[in-house]
DSSP file (Angstrom, degrees, kcal/mol; ACC not computed):
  #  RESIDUE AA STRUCTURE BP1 BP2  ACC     N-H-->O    O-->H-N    N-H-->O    O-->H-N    TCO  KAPPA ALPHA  PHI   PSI    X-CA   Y-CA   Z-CA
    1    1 A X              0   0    0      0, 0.0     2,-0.3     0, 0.0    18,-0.0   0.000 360.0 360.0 360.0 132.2   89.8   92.5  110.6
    2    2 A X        +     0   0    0      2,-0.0     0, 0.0    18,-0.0     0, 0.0  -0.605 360.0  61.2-114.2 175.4   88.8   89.1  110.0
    3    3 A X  S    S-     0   0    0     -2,-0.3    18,-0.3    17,-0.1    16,-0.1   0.203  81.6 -59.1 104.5 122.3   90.9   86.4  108.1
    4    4 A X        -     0   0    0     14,-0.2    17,-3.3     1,-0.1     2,-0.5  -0.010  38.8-133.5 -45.5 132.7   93.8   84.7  108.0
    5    5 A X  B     -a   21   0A   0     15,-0.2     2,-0.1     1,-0.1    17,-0.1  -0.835  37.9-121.5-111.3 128.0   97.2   86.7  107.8
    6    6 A X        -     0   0    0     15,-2.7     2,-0.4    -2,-0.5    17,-0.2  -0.348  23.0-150.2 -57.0 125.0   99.3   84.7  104.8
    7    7 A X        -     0   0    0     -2,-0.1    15,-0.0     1,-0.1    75,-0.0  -0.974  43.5 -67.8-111.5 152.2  102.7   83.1  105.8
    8    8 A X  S    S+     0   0    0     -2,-0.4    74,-0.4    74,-0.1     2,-0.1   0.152  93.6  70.3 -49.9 151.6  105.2   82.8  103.4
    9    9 A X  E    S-b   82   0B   0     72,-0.7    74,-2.4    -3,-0.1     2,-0.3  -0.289  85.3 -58.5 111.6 172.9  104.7   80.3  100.5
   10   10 A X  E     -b   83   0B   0     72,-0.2     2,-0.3    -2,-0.1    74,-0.3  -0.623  35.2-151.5-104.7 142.8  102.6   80.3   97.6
   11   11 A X  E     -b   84   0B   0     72,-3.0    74,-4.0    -2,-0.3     2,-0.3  -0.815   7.2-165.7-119.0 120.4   99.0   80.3   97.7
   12   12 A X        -     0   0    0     -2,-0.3   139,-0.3   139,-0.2    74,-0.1  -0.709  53.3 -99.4-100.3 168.2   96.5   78.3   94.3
   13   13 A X  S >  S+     0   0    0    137,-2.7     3,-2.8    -2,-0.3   138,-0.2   0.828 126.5  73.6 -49.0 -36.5   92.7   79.4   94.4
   14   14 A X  T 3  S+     0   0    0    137,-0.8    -1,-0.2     1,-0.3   137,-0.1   0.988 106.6  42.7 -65.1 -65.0   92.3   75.4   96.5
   15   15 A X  T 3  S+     0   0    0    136,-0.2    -1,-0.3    -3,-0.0     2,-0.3   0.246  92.4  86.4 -88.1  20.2   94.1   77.5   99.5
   16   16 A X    <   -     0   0    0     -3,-2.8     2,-0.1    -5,-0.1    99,-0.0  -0.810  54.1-157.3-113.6 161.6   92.8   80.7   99.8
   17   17 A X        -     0   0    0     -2,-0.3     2,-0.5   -13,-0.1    96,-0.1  -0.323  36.3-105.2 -97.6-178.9   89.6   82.0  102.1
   18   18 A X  S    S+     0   0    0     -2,-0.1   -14,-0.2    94,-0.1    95,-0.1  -0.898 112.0  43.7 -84.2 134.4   88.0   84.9  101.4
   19   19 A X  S    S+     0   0    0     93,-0.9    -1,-0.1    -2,-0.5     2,-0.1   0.031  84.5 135.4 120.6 -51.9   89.0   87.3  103.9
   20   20 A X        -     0   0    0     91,-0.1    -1,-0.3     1,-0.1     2,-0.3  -0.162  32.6-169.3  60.1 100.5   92.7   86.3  103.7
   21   21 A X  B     -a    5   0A   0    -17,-3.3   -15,-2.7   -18,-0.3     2,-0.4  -0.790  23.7-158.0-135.9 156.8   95.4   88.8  103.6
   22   22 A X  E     -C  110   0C   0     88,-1.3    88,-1.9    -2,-0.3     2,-0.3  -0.919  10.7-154.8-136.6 164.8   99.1   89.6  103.0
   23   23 A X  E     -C  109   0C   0     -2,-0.4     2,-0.3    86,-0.2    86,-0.2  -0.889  24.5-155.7-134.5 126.2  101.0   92.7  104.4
   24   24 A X  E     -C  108   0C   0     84,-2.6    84,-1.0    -2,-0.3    53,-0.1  -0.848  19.9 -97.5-116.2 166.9  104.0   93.2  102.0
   25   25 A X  E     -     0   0C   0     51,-0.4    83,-0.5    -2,-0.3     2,-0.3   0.354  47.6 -94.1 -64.1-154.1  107.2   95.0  102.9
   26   26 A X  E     -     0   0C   0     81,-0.1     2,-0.5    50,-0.0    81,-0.3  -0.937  23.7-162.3-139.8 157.7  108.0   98.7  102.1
   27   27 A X  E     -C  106   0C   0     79,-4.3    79,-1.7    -2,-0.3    49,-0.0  -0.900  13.4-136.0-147.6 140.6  109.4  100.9   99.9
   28   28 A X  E     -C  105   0C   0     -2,-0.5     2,-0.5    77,-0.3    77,-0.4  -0.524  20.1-133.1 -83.7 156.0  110.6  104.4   99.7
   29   29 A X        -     0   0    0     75,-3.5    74,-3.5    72,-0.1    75,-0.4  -0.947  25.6-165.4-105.8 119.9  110.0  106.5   97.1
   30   30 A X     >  -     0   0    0     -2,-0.5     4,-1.2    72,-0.2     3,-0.1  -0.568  34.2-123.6-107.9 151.2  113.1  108.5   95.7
   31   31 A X  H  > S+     0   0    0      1,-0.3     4,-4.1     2,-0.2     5,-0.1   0.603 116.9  57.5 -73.3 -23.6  113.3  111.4   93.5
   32   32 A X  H  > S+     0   0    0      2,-0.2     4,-0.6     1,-0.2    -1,-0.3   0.577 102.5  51.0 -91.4  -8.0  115.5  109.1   91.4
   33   33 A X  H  > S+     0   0    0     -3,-0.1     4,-2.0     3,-0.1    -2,-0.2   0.887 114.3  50.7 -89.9 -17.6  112.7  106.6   91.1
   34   34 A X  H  X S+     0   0    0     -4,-1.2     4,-0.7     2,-0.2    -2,-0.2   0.971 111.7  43.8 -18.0 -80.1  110.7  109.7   90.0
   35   35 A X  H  X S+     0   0    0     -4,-4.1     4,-1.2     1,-0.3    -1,-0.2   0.657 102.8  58.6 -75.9  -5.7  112.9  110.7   87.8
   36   36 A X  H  X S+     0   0    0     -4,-0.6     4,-1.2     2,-0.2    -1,-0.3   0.827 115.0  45.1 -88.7 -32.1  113.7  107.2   86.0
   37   37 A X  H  X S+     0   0    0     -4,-2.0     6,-0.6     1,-0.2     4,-0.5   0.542 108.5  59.2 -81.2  -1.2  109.2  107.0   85.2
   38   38 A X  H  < S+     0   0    0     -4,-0.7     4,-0.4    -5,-0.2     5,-0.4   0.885 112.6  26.9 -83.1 -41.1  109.8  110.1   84.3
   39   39 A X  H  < S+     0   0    0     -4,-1.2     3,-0.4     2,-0.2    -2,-0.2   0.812 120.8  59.2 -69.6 -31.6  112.5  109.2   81.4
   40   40 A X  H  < S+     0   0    0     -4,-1.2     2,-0.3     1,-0.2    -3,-0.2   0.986 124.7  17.9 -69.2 -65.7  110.7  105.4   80.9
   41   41 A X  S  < S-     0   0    0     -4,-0.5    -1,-0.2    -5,-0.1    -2,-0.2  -0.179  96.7-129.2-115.0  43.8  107.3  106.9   80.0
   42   42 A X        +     0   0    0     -4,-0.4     2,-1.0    -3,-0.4    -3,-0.2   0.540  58.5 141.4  14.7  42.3  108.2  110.7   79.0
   43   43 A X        +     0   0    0     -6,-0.6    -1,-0.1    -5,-0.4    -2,-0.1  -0.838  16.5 161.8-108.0  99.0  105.2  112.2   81.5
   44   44 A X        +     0   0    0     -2,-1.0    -1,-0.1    -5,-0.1     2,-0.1  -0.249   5.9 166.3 -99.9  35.8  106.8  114.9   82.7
   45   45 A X    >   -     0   0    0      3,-0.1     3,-2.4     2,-0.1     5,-0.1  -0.393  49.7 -95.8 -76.7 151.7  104.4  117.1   84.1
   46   46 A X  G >> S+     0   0    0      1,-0.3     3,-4.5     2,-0.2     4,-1.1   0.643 110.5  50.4 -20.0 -76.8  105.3  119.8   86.2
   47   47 A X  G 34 S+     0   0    0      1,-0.3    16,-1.8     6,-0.2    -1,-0.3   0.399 113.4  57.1 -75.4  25.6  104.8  118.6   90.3
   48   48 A X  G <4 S+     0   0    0     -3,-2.4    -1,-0.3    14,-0.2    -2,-0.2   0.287 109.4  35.2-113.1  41.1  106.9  115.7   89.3
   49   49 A X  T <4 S+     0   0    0     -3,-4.5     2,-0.3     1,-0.2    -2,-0.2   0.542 119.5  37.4-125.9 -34.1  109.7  117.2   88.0
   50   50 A X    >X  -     0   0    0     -4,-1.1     4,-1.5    11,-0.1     3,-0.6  -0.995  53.1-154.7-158.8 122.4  110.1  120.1   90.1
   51   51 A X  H 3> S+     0   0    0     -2,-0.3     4,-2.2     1,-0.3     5,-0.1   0.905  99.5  55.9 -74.7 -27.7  109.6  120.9   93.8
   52   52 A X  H 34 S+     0   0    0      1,-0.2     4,-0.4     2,-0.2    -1,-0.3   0.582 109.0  43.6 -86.8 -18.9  109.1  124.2   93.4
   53   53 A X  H <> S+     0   0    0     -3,-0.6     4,-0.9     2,-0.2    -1,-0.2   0.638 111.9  59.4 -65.3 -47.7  106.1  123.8   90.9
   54   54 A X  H ><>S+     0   0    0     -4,-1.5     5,-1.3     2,-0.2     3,-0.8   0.916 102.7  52.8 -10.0 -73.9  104.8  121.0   93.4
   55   55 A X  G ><5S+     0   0    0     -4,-2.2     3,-1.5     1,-0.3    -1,-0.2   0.767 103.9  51.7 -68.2 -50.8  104.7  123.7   95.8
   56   56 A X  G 345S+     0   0    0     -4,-0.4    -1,-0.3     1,-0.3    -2,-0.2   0.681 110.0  55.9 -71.0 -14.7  102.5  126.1   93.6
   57   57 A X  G <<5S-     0   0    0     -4,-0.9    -1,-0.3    -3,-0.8    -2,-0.2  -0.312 129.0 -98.9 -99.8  36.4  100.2  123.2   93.3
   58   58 A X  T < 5S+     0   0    0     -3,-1.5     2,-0.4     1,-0.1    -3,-0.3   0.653  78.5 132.0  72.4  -4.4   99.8  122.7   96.9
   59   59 A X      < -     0   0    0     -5,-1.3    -2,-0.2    -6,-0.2    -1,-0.1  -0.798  59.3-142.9-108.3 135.6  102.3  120.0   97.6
   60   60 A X  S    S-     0   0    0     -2,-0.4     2,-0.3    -6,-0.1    -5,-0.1   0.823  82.9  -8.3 -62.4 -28.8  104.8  119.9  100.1
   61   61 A X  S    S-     0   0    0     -7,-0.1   -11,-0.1     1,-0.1     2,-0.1  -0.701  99.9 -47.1-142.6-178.3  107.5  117.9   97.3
   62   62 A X        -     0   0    0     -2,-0.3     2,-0.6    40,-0.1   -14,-0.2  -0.252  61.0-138.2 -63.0 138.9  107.8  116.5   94.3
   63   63 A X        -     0   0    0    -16,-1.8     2,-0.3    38,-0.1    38,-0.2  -0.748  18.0-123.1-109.4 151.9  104.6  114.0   94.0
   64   64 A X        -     0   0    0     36,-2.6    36,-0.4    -2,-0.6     2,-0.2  -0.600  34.5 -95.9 -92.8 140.9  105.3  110.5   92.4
   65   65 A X    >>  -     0   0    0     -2,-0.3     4,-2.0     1,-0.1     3,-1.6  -0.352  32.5-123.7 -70.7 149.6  103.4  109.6   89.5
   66   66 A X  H 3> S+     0   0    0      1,-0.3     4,-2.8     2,-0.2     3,-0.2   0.920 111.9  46.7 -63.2 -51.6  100.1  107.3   90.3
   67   67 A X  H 3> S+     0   0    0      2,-0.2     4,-1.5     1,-0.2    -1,-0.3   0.600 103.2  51.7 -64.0 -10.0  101.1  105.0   88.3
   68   68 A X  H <> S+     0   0    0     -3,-1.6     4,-3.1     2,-0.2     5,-0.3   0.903 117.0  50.2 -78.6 -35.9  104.9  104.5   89.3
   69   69 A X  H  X S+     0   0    0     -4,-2.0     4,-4.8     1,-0.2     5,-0.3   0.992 113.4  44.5 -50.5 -63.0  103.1  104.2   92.9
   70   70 A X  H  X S+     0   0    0     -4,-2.8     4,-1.8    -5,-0.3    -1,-0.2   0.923 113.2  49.4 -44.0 -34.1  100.5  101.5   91.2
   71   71 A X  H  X S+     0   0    0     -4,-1.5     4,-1.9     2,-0.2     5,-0.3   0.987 110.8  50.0 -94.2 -65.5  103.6   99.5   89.2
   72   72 A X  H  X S+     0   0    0     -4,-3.1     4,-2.9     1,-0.2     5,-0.3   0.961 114.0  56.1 -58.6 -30.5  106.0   99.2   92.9
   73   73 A X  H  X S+     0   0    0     -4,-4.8     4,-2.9    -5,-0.3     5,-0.3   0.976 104.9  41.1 -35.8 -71.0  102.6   97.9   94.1
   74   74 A X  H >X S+     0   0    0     -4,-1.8     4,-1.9    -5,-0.3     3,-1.6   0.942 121.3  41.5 -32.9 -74.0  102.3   95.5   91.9
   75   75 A X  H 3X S+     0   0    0     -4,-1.9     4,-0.6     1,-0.2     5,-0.3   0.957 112.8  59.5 -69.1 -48.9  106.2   94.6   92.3
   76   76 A X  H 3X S+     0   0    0     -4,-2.9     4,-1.4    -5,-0.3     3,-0.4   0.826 104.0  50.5   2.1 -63.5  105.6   95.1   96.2
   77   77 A X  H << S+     0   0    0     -4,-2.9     3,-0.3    -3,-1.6    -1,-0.2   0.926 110.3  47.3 -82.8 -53.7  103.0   92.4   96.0
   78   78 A X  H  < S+     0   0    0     -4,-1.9    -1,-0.2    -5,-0.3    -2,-0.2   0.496 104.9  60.3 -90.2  31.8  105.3   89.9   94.2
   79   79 A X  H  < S+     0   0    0     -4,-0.6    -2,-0.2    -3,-0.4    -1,-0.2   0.660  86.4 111.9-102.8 -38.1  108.2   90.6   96.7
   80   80 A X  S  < S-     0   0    0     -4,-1.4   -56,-0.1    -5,-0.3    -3,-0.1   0.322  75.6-129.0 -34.0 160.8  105.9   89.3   99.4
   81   81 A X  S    S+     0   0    0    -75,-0.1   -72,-0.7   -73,-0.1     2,-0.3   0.318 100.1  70.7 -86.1   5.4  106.5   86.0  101.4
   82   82 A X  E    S-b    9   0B   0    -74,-0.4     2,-0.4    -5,-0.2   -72,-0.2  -0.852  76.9-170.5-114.5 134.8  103.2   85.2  100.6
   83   83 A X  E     -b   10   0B   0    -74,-2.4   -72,-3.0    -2,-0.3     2,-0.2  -0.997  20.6-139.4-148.1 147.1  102.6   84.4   96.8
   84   84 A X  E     -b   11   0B   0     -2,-0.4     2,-0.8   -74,-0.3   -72,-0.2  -0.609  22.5-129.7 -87.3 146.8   99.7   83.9   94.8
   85   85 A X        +     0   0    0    -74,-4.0    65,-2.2    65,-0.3     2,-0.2  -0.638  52.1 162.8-109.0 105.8  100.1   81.2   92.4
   86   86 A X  E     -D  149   0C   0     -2,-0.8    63,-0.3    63,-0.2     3,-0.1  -0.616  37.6-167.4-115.9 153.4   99.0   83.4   89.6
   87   87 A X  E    S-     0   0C   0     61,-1.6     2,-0.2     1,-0.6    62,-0.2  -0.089  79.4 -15.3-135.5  11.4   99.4   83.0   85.3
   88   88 A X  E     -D  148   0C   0     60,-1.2    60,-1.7     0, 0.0    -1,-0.6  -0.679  67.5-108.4 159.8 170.9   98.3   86.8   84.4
   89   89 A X  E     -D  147   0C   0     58,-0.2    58,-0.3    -2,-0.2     3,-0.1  -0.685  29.0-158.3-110.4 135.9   96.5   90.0   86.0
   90   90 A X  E     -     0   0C   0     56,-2.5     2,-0.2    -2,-0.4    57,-0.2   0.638  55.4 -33.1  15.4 -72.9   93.1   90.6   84.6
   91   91 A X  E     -     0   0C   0     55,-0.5    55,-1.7     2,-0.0    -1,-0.3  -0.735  49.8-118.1 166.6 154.6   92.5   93.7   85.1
   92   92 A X  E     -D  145   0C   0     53,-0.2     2,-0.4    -2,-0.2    53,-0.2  -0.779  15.5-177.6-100.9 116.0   92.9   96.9   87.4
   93   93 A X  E     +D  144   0C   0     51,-3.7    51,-5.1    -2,-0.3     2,-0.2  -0.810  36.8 173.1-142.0 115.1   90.1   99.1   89.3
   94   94 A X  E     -D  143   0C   0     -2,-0.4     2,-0.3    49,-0.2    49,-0.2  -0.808  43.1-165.6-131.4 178.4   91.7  101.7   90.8
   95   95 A X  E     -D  142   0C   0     47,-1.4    47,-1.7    -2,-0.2     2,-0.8  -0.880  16.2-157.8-150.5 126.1   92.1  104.9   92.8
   96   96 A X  E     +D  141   0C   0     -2,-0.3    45,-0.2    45,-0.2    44,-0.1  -0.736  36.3 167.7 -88.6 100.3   95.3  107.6   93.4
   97   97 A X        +     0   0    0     43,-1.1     2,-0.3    -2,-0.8    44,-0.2   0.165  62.6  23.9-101.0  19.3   93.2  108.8   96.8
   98   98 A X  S    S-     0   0    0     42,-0.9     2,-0.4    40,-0.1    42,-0.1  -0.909  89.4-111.3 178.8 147.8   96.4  110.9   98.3
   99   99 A X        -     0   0    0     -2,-0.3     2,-0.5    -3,-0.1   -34,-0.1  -0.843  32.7-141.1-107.0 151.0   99.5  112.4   96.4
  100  100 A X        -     0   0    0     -2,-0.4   -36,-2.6   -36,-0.4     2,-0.1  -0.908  27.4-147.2-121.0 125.8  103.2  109.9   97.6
  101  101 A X        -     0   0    0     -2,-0.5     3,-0.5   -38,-0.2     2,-0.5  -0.085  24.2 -84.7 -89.6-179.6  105.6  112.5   97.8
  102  102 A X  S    S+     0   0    0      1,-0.2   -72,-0.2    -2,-0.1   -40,-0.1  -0.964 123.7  27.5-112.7 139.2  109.2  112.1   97.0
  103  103 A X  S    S+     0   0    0    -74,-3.5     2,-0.2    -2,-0.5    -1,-0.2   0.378  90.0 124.5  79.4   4.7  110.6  110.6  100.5
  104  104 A X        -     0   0    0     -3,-0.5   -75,-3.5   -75,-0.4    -1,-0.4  -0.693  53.8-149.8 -95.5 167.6  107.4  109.0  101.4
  105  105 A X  E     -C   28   0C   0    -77,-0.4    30,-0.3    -2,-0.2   -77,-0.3  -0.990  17.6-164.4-148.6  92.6  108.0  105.6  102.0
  106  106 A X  E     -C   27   0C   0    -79,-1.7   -79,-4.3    -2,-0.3    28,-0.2  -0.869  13.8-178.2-131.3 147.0  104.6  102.8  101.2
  107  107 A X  E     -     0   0C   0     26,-1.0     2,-0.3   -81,-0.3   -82,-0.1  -0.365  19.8-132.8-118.4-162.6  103.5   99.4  101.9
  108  108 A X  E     -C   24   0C   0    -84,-1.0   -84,-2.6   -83,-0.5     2,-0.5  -0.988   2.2-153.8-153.5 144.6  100.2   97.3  100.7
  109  109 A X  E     -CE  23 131C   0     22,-0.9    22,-1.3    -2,-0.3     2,-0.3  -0.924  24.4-155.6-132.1 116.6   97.5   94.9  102.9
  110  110 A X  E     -CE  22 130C   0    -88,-1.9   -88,-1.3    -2,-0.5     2,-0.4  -0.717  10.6-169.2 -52.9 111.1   96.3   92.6  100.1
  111  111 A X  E     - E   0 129C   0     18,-0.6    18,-3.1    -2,-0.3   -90,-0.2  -0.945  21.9-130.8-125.2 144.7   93.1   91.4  101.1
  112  112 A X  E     + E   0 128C   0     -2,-0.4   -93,-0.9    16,-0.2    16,-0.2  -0.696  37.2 163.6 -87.9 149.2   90.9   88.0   99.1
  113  113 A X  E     +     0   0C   0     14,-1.1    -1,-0.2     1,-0.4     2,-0.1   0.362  64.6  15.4-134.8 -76.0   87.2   89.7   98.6
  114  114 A X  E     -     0   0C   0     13,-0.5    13,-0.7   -96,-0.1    -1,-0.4  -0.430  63.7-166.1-109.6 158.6   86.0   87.3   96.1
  115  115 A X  E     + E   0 126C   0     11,-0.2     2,-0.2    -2,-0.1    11,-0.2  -0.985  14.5 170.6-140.1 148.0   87.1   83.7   94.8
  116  116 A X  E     - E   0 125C   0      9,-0.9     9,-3.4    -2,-0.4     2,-0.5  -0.846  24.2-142.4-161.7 117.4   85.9   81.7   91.5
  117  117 A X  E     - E   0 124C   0      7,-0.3     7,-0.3    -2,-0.2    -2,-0.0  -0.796  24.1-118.8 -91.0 153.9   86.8   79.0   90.0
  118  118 A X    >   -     0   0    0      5,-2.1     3,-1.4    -2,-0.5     5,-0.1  -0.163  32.4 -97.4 -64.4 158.7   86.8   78.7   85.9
  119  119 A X  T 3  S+     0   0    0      1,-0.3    -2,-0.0     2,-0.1    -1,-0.0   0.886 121.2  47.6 -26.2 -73.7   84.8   76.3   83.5
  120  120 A X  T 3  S-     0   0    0      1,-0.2    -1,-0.3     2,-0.0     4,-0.1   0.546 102.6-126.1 -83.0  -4.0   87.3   74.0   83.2
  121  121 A X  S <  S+     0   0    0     -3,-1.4    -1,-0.2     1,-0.2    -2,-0.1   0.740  84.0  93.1  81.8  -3.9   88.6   73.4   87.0
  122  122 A X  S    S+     0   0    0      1,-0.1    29,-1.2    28,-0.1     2,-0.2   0.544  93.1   4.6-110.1  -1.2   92.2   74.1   86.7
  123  123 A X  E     + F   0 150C   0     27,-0.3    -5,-2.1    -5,-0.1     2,-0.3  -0.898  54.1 178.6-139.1 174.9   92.3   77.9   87.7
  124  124 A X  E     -EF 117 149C   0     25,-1.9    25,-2.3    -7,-0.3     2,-0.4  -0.840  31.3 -89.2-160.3-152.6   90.2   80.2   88.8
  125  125 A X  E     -EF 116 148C   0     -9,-3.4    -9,-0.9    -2,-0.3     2,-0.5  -0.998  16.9-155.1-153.3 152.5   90.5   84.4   89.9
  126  126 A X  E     -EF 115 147C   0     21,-2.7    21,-2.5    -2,-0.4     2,-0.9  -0.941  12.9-146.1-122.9 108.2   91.2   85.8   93.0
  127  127 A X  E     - F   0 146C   0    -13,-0.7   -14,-1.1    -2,-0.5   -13,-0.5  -0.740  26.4-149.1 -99.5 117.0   89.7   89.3   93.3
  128  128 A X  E     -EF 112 145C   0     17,-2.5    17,-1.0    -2,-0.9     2,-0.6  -0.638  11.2-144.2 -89.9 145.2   92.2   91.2   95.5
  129  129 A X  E     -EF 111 144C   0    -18,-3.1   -18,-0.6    -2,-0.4     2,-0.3  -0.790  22.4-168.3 -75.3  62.4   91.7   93.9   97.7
  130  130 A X  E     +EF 110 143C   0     13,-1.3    13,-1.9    -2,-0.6     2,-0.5  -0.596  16.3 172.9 -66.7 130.2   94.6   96.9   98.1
  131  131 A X  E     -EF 109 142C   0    -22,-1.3   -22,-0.9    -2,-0.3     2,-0.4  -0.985  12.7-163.6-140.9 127.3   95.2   99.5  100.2
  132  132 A X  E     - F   0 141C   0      9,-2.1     8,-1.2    -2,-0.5     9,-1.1  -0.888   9.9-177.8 -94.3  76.1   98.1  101.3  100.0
  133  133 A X  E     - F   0 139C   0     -2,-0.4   -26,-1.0     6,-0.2     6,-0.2  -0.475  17.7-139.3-127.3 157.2   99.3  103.4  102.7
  134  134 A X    >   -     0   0    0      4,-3.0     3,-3.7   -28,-0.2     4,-0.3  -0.429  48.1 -76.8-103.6 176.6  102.2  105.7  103.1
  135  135 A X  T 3  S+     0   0    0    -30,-0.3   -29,-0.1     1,-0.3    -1,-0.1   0.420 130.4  55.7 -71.9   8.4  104.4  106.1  106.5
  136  136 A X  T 3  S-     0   0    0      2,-0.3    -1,-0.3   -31,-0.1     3,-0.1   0.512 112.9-119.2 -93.3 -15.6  102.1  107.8  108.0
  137  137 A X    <   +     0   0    0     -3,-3.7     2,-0.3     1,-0.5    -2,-0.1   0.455  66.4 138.5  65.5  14.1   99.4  105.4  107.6
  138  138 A X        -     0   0    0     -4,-0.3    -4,-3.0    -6,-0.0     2,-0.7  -0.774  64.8-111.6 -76.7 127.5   97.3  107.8  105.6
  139  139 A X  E     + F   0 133C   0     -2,-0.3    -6,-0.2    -6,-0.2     3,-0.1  -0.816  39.9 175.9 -72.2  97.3   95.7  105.6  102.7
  140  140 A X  E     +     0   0C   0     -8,-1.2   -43,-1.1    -2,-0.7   -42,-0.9   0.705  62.3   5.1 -58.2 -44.4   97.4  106.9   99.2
  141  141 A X  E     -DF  96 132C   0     -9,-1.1    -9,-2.1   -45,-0.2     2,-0.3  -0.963  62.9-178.7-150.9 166.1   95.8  104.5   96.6
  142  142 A X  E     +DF  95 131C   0    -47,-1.7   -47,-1.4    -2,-0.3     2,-0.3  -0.921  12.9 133.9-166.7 143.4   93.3  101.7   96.4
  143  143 A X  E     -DF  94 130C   0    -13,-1.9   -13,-1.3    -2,-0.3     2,-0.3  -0.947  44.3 -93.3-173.2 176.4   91.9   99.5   94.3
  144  144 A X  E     -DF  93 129C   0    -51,-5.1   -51,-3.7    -2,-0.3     2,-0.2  -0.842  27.8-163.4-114.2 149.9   90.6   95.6   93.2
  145  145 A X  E     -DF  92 128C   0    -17,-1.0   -17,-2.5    -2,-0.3     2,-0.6  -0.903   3.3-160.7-119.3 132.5   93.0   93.1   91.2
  146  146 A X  E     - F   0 127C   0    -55,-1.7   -56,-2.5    -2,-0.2     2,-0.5  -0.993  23.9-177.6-131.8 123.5   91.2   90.1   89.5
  147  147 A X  E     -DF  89 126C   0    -21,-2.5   -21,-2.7    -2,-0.6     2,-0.4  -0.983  28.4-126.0-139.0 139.7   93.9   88.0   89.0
  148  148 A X  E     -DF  88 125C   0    -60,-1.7   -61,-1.6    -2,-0.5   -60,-1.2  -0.588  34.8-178.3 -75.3 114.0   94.1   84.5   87.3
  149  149 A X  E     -DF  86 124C   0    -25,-2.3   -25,-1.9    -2,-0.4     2,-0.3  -0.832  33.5-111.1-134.5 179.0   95.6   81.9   89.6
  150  150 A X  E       F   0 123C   0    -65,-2.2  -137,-2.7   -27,-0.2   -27,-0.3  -0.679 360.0 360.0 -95.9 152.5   96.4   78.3   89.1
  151  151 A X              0   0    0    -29,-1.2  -137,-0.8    -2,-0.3  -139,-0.2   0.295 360.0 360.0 -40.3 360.0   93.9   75.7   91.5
């Protein structure tokens, strides 16, 4: 893989490559973080509520919602020691390519694919790369971020 692996501190558009990647820590996924997106955003469909429903749907456990997976990305990514210096998210294109179990455990390799700066020269957007992989190193989710950073 070519590109420079990020060391901690914060990165404007002026100081990134294309190519240019951070590895963020990791984070287990609990039945109680399950069940707290389950309460936040009332989606309470079956195989995440219930193992035993899970299980009639093929799944070894309770499966974690794609988006509570997408959102600890997201927080994942600004836990890093590597930081974008970024003023708002853009937009999302993604894909849940693997079900995250309850007890699976996932990290993120952030990768720069594109750089631009705006009209005006004092930011520009950073389109990021994710992949999202569980402790097994089986890829779970993936996606582009076009995110608004400072020069």
């Amino acid at each position: 893989m070519s590109g420079r692996m990020l060391g901690p501190g914060r990165y404007g558009l002026a100081a990134l490559q294309v190519g240019d990647r951070i590895e963020t820590g990791r984070r287990h996924v609990s039945t109680a973080l399950i069940d707290a997106f389950a309460e936040m955003t009332g989606d309470r469909f079956e195989i995440h509520m219930d193992k035993k429903a899970a299980q009639r749907h093929g799944f070894a456990a309770r499966v974690a919602h794609g988006l509570l997976v997408l959102s600890m990305v997201d927080g994942l990514k600004n836990q890093a020691g590597a930081q974008f210096e970024a003023m708002a998210s853009l937009g999302w294109d993604w894909e849940f390519t693997g079900p995250v179990l309850a007890g699976d455990t996932i990290g993120v390799m952030i990768t720069v694919e594109a750089l631009r700066a705006t009209s005006d020269g004092k930011r520009g957007v950073a389109t990021l790369r994710f992949d999202v992989t569980n402790q097994r190193g089986e890829t779970v989710q993936r996606g582009t971020n076009a995110l608004m950073v400072y020069v």
